[in-house]
SEPA-88161 format. One record per residue (C-alpha): residue number from 0; z, y, x negated; residue in three letters. Coordinates in steps of 0.05 Angstrom, whole numbers, plus 32768, in hexadecimal, padded with zeros to 4 digits. Example, Ala and Ser with C-alpha at 12.3 -4.5 7.8 and 13.67 -1.06 7.14 Angstrom:
BEGIN
- resi/pz/py/px/resn
- 0/809C/7FA6/7F0A/ALA
- 1/808F/7FEB/7EEF/SER
This chain:
BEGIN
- resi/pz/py/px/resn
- 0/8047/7FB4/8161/UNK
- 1/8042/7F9C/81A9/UNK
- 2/8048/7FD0/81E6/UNK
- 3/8088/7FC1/820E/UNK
- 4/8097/7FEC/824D/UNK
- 5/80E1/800F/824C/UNK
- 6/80F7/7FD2/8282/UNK
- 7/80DC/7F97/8260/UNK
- 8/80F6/7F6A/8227/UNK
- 9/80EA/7F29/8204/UNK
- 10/8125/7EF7/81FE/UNK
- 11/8120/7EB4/81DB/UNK
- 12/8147/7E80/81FC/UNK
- 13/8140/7E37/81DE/UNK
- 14/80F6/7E2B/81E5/UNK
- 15/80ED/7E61/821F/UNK
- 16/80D2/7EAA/8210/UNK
- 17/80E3/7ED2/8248/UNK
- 18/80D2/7F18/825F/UNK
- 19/8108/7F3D/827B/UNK
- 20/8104/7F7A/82B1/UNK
- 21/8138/7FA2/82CF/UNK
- 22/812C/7FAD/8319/UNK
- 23/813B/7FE5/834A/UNK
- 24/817B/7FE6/8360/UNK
- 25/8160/7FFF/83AA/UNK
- 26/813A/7FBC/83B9/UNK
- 27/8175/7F8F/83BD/UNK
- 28/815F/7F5E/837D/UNK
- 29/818A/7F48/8346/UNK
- 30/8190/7F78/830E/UNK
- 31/815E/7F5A/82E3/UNK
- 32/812C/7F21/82E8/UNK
- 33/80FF/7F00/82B4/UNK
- 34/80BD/7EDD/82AB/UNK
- 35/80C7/7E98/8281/UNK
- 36/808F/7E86/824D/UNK
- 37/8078/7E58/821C/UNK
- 38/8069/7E82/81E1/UNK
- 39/8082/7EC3/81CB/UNK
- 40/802E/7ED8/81C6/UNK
- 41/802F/7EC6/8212/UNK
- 42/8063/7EF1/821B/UNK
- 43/804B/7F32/81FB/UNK
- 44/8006/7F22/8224/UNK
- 45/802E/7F23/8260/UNK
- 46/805F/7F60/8250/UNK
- 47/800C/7F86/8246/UNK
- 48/7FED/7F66/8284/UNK
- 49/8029/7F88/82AB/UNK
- 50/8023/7FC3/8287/UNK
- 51/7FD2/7FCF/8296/UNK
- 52/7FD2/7FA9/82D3/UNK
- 53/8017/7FA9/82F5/UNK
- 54/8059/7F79/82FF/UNK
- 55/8044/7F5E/8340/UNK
- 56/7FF9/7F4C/8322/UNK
- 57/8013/7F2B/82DA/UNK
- 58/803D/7EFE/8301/UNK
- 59/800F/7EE8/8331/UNK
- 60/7FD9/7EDF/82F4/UNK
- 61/801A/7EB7/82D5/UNK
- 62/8025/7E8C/8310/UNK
- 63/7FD5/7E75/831A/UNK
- 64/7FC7/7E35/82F3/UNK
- 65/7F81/7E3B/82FA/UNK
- 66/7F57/7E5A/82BC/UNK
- 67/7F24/7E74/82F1/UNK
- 68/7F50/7E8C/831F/UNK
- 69/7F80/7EB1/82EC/UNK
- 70/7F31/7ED7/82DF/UNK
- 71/7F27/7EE8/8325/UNK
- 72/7F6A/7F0F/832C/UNK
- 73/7F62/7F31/82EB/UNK
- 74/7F19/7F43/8303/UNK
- 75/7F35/7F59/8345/UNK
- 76/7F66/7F82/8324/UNK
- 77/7F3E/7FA6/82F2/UNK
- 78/7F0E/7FB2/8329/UNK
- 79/7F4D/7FD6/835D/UNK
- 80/7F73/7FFB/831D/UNK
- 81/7F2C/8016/82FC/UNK
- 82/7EF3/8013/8336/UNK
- 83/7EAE/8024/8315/UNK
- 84/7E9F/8071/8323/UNK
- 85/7E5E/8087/8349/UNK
- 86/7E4D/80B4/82FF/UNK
- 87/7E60/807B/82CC/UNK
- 88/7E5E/80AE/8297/UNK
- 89/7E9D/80C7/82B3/UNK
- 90/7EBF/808D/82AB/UNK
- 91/7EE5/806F/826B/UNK
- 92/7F29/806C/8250/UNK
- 93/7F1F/807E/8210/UNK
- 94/7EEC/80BB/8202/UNK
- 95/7ED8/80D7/81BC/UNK
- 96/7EB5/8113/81A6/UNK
- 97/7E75/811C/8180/UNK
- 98/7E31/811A/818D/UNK
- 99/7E1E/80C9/818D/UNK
- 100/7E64/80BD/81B0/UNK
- 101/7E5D/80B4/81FF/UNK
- 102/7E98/8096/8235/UNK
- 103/7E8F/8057/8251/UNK
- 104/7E99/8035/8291/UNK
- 105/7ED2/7FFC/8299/UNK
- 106/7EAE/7FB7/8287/UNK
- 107/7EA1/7F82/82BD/UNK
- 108/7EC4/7F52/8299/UNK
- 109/7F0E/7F5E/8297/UNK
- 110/7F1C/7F3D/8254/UNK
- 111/7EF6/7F79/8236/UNK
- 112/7F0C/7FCB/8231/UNK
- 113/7EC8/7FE1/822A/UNK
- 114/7ED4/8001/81EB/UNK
- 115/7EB3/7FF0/81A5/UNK
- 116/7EDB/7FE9/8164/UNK
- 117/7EAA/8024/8154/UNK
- 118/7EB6/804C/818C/UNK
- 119/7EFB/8044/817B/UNK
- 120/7EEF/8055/812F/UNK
- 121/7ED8/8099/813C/UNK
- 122/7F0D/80AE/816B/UNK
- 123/7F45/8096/812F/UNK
- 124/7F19/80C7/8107/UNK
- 125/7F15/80FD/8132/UNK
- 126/7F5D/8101/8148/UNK
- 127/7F71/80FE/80F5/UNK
- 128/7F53/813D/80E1/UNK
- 129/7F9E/815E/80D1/UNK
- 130/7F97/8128/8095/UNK
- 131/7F7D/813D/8044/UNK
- 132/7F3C/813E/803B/UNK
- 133/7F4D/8108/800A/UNK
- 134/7F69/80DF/8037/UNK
- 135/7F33/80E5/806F/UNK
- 136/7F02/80D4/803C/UNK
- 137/7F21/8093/802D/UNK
- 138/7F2D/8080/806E/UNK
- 139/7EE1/8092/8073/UNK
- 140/7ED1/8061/803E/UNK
- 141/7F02/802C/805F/UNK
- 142/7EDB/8028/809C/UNK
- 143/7E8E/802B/8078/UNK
- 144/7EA6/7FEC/804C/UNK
- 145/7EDA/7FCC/8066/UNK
- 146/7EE0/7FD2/80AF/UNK
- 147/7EA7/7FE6/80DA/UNK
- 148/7E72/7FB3/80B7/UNK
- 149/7EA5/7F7A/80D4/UNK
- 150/7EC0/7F99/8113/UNK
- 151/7E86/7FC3/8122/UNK
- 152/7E6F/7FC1/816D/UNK
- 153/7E9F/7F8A/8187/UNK
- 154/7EC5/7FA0/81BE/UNK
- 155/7F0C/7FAF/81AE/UNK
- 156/7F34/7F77/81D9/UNK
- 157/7F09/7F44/81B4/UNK
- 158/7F30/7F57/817A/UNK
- 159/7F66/7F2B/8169/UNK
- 160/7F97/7F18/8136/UNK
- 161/7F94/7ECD/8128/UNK
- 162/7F74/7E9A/8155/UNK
- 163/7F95/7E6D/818E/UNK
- 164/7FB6/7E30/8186/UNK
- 165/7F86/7E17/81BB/UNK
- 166/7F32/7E26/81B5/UNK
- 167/7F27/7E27/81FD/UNK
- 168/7F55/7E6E/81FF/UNK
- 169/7F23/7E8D/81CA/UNK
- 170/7EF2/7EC2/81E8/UNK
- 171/7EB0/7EC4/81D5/UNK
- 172/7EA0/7EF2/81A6/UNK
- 173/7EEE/7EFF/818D/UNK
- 174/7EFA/7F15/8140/UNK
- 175/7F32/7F04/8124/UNK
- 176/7F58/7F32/80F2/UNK
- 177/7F84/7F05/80D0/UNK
- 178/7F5D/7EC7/80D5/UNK
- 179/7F16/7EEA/80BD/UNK
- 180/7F1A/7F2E/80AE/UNK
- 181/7F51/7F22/807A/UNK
- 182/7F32/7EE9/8057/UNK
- 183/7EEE/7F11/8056/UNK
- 184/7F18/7F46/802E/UNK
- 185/7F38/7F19/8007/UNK
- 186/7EF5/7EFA/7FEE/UNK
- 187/7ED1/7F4A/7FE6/UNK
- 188/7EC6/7F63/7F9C/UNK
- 189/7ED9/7F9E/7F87/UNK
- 190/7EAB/7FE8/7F82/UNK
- 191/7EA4/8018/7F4E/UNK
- 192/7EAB/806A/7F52/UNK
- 193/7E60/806A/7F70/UNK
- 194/7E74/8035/7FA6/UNK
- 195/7E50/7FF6/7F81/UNK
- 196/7E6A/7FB7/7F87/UNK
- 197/7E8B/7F91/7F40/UNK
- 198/7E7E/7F43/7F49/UNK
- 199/7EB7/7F1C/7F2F/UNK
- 200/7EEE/7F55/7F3D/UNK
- 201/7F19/7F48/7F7F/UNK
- 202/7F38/7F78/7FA7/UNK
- 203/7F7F/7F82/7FAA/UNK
- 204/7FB2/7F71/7FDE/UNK
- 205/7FCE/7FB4/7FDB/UNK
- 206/7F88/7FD4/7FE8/UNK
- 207/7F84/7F99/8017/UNK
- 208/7FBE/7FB5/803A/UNK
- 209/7FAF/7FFC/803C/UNK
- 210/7F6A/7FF2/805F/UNK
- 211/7F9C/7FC5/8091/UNK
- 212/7FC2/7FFA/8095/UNK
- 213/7F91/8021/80AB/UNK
- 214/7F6F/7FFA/80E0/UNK
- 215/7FB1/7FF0/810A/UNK
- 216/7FB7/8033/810D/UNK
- 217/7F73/8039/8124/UNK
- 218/7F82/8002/8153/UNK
- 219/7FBB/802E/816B/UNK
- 220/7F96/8066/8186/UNK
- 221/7F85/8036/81BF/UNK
- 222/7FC6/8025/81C1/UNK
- 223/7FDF/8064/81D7/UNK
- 224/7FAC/807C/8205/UNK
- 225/7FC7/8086/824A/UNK
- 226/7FBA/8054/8267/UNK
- 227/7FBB/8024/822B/UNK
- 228/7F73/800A/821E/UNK
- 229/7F9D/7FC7/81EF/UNK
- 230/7FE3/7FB5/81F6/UNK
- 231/7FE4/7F93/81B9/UNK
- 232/7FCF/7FAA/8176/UNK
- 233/7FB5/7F6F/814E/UNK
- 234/7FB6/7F8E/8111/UNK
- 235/8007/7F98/8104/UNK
- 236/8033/7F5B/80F4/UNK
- 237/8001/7F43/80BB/UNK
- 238/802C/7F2D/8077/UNK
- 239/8002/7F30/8038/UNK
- 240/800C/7F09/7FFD/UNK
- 241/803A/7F2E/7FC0/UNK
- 242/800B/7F4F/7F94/UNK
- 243/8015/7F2F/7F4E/UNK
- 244/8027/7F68/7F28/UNK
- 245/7FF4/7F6C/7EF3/UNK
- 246/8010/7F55/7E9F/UNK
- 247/801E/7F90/7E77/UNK
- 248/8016/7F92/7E2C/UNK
- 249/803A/7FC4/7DFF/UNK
- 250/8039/7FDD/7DBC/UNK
- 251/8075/7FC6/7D99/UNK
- 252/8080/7FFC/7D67/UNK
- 253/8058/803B/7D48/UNK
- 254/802D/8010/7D1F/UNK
- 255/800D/7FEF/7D4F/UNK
- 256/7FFF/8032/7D6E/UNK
- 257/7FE4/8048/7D34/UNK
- 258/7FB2/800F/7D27/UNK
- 259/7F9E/8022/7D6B/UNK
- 260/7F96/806B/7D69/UNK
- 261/7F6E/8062/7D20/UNK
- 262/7F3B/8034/7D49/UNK
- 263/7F33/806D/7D81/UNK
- 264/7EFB/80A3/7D7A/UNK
- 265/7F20/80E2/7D57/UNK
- 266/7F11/8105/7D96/UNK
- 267/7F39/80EA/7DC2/UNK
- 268/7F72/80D6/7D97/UNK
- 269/7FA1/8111/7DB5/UNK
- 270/7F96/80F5/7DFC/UNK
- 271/7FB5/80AB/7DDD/UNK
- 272/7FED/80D8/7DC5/UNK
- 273/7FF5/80FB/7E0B/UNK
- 274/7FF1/80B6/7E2D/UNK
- 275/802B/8093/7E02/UNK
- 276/8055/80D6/7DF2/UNK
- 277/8058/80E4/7E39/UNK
- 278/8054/80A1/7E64/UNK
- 279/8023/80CE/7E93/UNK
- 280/7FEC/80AA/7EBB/UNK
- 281/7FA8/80AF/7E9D/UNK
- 282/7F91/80D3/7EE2/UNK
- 283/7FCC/8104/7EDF/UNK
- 284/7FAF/810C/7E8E/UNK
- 285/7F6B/8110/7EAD/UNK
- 286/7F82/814E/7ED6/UNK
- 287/7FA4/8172/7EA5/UNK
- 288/7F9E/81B8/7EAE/UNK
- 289/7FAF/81EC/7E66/UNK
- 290/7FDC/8214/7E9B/UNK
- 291/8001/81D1/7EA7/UNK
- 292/8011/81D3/7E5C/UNK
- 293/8046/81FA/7E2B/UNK
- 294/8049/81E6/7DE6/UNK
- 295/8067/822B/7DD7/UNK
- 296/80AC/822A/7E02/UNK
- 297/80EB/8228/7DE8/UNK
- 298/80E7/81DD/7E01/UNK
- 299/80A1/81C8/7E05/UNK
- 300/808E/81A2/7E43/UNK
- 301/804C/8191/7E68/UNK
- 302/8053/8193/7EB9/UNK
- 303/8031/815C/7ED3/UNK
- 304/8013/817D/7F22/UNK
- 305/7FD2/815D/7F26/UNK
- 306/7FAA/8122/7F16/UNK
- 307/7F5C/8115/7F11/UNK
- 308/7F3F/80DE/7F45/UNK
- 309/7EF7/80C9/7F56/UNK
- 310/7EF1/80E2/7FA8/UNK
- 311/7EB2/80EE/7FCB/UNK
- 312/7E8C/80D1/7F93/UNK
- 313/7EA8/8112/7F61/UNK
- 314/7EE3/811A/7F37/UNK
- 315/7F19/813F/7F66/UNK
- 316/7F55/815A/7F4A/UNK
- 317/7F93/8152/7F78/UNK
- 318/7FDA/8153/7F7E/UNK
- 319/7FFC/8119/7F74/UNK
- 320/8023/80EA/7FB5/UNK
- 321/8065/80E6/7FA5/UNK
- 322/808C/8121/7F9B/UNK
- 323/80B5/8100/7F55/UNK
- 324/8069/80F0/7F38/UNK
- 325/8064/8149/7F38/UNK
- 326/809B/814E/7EFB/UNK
- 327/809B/8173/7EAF/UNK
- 328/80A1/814C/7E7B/UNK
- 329/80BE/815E/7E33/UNK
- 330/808E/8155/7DF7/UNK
- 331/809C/8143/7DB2/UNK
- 332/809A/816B/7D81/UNK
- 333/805E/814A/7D5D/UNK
- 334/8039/8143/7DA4/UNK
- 335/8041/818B/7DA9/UNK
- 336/801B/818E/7D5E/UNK
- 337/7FE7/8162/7D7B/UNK
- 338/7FDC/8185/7DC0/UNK
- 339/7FD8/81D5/7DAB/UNK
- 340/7F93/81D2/7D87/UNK
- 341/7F75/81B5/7DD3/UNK
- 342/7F91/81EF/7DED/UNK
- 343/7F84/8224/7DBF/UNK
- 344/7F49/8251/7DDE/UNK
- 345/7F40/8232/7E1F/UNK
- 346/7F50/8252/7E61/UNK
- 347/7F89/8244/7E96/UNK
- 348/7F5D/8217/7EBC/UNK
- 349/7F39/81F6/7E8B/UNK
- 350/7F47/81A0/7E81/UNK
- 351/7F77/818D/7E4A/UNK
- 352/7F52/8158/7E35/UNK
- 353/7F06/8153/7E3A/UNK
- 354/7EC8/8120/7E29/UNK
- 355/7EAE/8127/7DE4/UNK
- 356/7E74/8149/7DFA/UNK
- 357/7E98/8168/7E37/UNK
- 358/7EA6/81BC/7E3D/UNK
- 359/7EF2/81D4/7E46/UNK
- 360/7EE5/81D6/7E93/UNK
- 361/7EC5/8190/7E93/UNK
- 362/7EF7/8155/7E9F/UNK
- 363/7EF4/8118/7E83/UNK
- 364/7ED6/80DD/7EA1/UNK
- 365/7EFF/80A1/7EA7/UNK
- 366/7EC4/8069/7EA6/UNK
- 367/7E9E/808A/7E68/UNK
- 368/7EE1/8087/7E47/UNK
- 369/7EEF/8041/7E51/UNK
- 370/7EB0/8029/7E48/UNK
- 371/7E94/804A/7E0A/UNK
- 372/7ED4/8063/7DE8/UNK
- 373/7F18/8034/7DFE/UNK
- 374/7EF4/7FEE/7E00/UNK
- 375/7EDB/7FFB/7DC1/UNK
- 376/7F21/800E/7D9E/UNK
- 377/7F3F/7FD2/7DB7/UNK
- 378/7F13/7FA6/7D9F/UNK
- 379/7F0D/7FCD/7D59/UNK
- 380/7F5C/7FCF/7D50/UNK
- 381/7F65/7F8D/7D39/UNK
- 382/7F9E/7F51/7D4D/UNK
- 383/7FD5/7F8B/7D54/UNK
- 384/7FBC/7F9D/7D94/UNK
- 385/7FB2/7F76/7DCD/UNK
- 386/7F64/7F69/7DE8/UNK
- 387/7F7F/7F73/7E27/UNK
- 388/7FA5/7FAE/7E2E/UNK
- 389/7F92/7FE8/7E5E/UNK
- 390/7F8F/8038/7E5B/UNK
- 391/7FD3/802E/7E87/UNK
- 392/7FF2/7FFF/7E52/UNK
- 393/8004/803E/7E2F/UNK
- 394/8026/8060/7E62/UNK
- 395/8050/8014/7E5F/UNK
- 396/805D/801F/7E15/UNK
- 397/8079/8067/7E19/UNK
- 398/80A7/8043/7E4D/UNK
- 399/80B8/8001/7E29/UNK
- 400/80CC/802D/7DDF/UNK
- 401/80FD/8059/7E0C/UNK
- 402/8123/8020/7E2F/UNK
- 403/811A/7FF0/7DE4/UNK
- 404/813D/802E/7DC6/UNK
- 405/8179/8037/7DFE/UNK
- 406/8155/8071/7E24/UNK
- 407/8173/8072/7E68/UNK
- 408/8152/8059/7EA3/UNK
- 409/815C/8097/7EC9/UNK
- 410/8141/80C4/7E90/UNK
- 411/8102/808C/7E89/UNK
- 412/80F5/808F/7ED6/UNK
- 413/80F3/80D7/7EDB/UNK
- 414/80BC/80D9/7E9F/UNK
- 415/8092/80AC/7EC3/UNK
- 416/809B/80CF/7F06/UNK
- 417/80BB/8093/7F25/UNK
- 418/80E3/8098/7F64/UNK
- 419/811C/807C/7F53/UNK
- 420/813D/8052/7F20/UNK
- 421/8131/800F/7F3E/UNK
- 422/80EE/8019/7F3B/UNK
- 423/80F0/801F/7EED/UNK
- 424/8121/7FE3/7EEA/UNK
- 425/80F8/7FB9/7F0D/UNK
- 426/80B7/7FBF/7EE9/UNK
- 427/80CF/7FC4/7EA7/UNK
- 428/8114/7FA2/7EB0/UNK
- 429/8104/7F68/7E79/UNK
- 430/80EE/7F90/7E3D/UNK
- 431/812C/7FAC/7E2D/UNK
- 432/8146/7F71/7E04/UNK
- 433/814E/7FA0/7DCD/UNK
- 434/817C/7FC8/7DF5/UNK
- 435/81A7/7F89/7E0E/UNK
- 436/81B2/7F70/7DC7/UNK
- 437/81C6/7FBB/7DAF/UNK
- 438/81FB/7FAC/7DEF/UNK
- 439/8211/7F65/7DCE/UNK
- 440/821C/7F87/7D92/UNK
- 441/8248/7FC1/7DA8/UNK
- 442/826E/7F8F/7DCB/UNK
- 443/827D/7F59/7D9B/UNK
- 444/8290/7F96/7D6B/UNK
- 445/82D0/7FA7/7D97/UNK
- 446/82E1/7F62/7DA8/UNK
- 447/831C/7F3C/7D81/UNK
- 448/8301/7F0A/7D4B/UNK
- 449/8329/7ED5/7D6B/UNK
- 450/82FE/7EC9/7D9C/UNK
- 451/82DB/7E88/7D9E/UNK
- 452/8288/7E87/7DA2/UNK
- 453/8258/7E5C/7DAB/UNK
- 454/8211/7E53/7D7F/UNK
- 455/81FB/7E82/7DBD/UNK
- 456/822B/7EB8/7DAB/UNK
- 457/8252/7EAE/7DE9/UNK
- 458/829B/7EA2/7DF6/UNK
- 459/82A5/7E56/7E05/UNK
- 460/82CE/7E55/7E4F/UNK
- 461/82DD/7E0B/7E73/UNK
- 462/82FF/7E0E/7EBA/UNK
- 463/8337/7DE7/7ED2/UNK
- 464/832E/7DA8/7EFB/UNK
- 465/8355/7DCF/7F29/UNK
- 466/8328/7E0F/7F21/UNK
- 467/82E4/7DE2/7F27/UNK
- 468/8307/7DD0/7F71/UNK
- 469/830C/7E1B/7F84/UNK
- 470/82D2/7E38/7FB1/UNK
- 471/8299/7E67/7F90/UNK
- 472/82A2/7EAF/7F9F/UNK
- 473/8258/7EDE/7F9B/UNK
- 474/8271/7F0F/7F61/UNK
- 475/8237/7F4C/7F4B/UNK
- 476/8230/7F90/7F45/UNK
- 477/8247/7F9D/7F89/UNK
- 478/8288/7F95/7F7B/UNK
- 479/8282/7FCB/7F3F/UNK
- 480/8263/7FF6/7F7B/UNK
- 481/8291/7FF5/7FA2/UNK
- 482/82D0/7FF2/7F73/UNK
């Protein structure tokens, strides 16, 4: 996002990047006038100099060849638009609240705003308390780990995006978000529940791009002071690498279920059921609530409201994002068989499912679990199952048997608490082979014997010499749309 006042535009023309102004129609000028540049970077810098400093001022900057001299007006300008009050601690353009927080006075050198990445840190935090305590919290870990050990004391203009073509335009000092922030984070391990770092785990680029997230909108906040303390938010603009979407293994059938549930501790062998009866998350398992559950309706159904996550170094229950991942669920009758013992005894707002030494009101805790209980099923169950499929892998399964078996998409989506359709589609698109050869065979059952095949089992077509000539037409599902 760059900051573009209502009478000023960027227009590329050949290798120029001019700024266009409209100008008052009371001073006799042509309707409009522009500034040409090299680059559309110069550009934006001079659309913010004339912002902060003026029209008159960025062109006359714009006009002065010499490096020094472009300083001295700049310096001159700072100097008339924000003299230095006789009580400095009145001064600053960006003021925060708290004890350790105290304005400053406008730098002496004009490159500079005078305000510190953490400075700015704590304002972003201060002006976000409308948000979830959740969500405060992790911003509050974004900035511990992430951002201010980097950013830290730097002043905020010597934050950049990527560095210049040329070195000689680099300030001293300057830290670049693209260029070394992002390939800092790219490089930085993972931490576990009590903040601990993993050696040879990665983050991901989608945590990658929240905590980016994150910072430009920090970075905004000085943005939208009045008058703007940057013009230019080098944090927005930034494309990440595609996540590779992690390999999924399923089960194929029942018995490899089985072999798996036999190799789990007897304990927890309902929860496996839950997991691939339901497709539920193992966090929205987790947070399970006996209220949430009724194996005694005329339809029995579980409503999935809340899910367990590790925040503020404690298991928090909360509600989940998206409004399709709150949904009820049908159960089968033989999950229902497996499910009413749990409940039988326990109050409202006791857990579902629990540790095997846990109480009713205890929940269950999902490293303990994986560690001493999952690992060690997996690798007990034998060739069936594969060494290295996840808790989530069953959530996959309960997915993959419904679309193997013809299950609509719609019906599958709405189980998992998808938003949509294409969602579904898209992540588990090629496992329903099953389904595409019960399609082929419905098919070839109403067609005419007559018609010819191929070893493939599909009819044998050859164009024309005169068809081969005619031009290629784009022919999907479109046209069914809009049939």
């Amino acid at each position: 996002m760059s900051l573009k006042p209502p009478s000023m535009w960027i227009e590329k023309r050949g290798r120029q990047h001019r700024v266009y102004w409209r100008n008052p129609a009371d001073l006799g000028l042509p309707a409009r006038s522009y500034q040409p540049l090299n680059s559309r970077g110069a550009a934006e810098d001079f659309i913010g100099m004339a912002a902060h400093f003026g029209l008159d001022t960025a062109r006359q900057v714009m006009a002065t060849p010499d490096k020094a001299a472009r300083r001295e007006l700049l310096a001159a300008a700072q100097a008339e638009r924000a003299p230095a009050p006789a009580d400095p601690a009145a001064a600053g353009p960006l003021v925060t609240t708290g004890a350790s927080a105290a304005p400053t006075a406008a730098p002496a050198d004009p490159h500079l705003t005078g305000v510190t990445f953490r400075t700015l840190w704590t304002t972003f935090l201060d002006r976000h308390r409308h948000v979830r305590k959740g969500t405060r919290e992790l911003y509050e870990s974004y900035g511990q780990y992430h951002l201010l050990p980097f950013f830290g004391d730097t002043d905020i203009a010597l934050i950049q995006r990527t560095r210049p073509l040329r070195p000689a335009d680099a300030l001293p000092g300057t830290l670049y978000v693209e260029d070394d922030w992002l390939k800092k984070m790219e490089a930085t391990p993972k931490r576990d529940n009590m903040g601990r770092l993993r050696p040879g785990t990665l983050i991901s680029y989608d945590f990658i791009g929240n905590v980016l997230t994150v910072l430009g909108q920090c970075l905004d906040v000085a943005i939208q002071e009045r008058p703007p303390v940057l013009h230019l938010n080098p944090a927005t603009g930034i494309r990440l690498p595609k996540q590779d979407r992690r390999e999924m293994f399923f089960l194929d059938d029942a018995a490899a279920y089985a072999v798996l549930r036999c190799a789990m501790h007897e304990h927890f062998r309902p929860l496996l059921d839950f997991l691939v009866g339901t497709g539920a998350r193992y966090g929205e398992a987790a947070g399970l609530l006996v209220r949430h559950l009724h194996p005694d309706a005329d339809r029995p159904y579980v409503d999935i409201r809340l899910a367990l996550k590790w925040r503020g170094k404690k298991w928090t229950l909360g509600r989940p994002k998206t409004r399709s991942s709150v949904r009820r669920i049908l159960l089968p009758p033989k999950l229902v068989d497996v499910l009413r013992p749990l409940v039988a005894g326990k109050d409202p707002e006791d857990y579902v499912f629990n540790m095997v030494e846990g109480k009713p009101g205890d929940p269950l805790h999902h490293g303990n679990f994986h560690k001493r209980y999952w690992k060690e099923a997996v690798a007990d169950a034998g060739a069936g199952v594969p060494k290295a499929i996840r808790i989530h892998d069953l959530r996959h399964t309960h997915a993959a048997w419904l679309l193997c078996a013809g299950e609509a998409p719609v019906v599958v989506a709405r189980r998992l608490g998808h938003s949509s359709t294409t969602t579904t589609q898209d992540i588990y698109g090629h496992i329903t082979t099953e389904a595409d050869d019960r399609a082929i065979t419905i098919v070839d059952d109403l067609l005419p014997d007559v018609l010819a095949r191929d070893q493939e089992g599909a009819t044998v077509v050859s164009l024309t010499q005169t068809e081969e000539q005619m031009p290629e037409f784009d022919i999907d599902d479109q046209d069914d749309l809009a049939a």
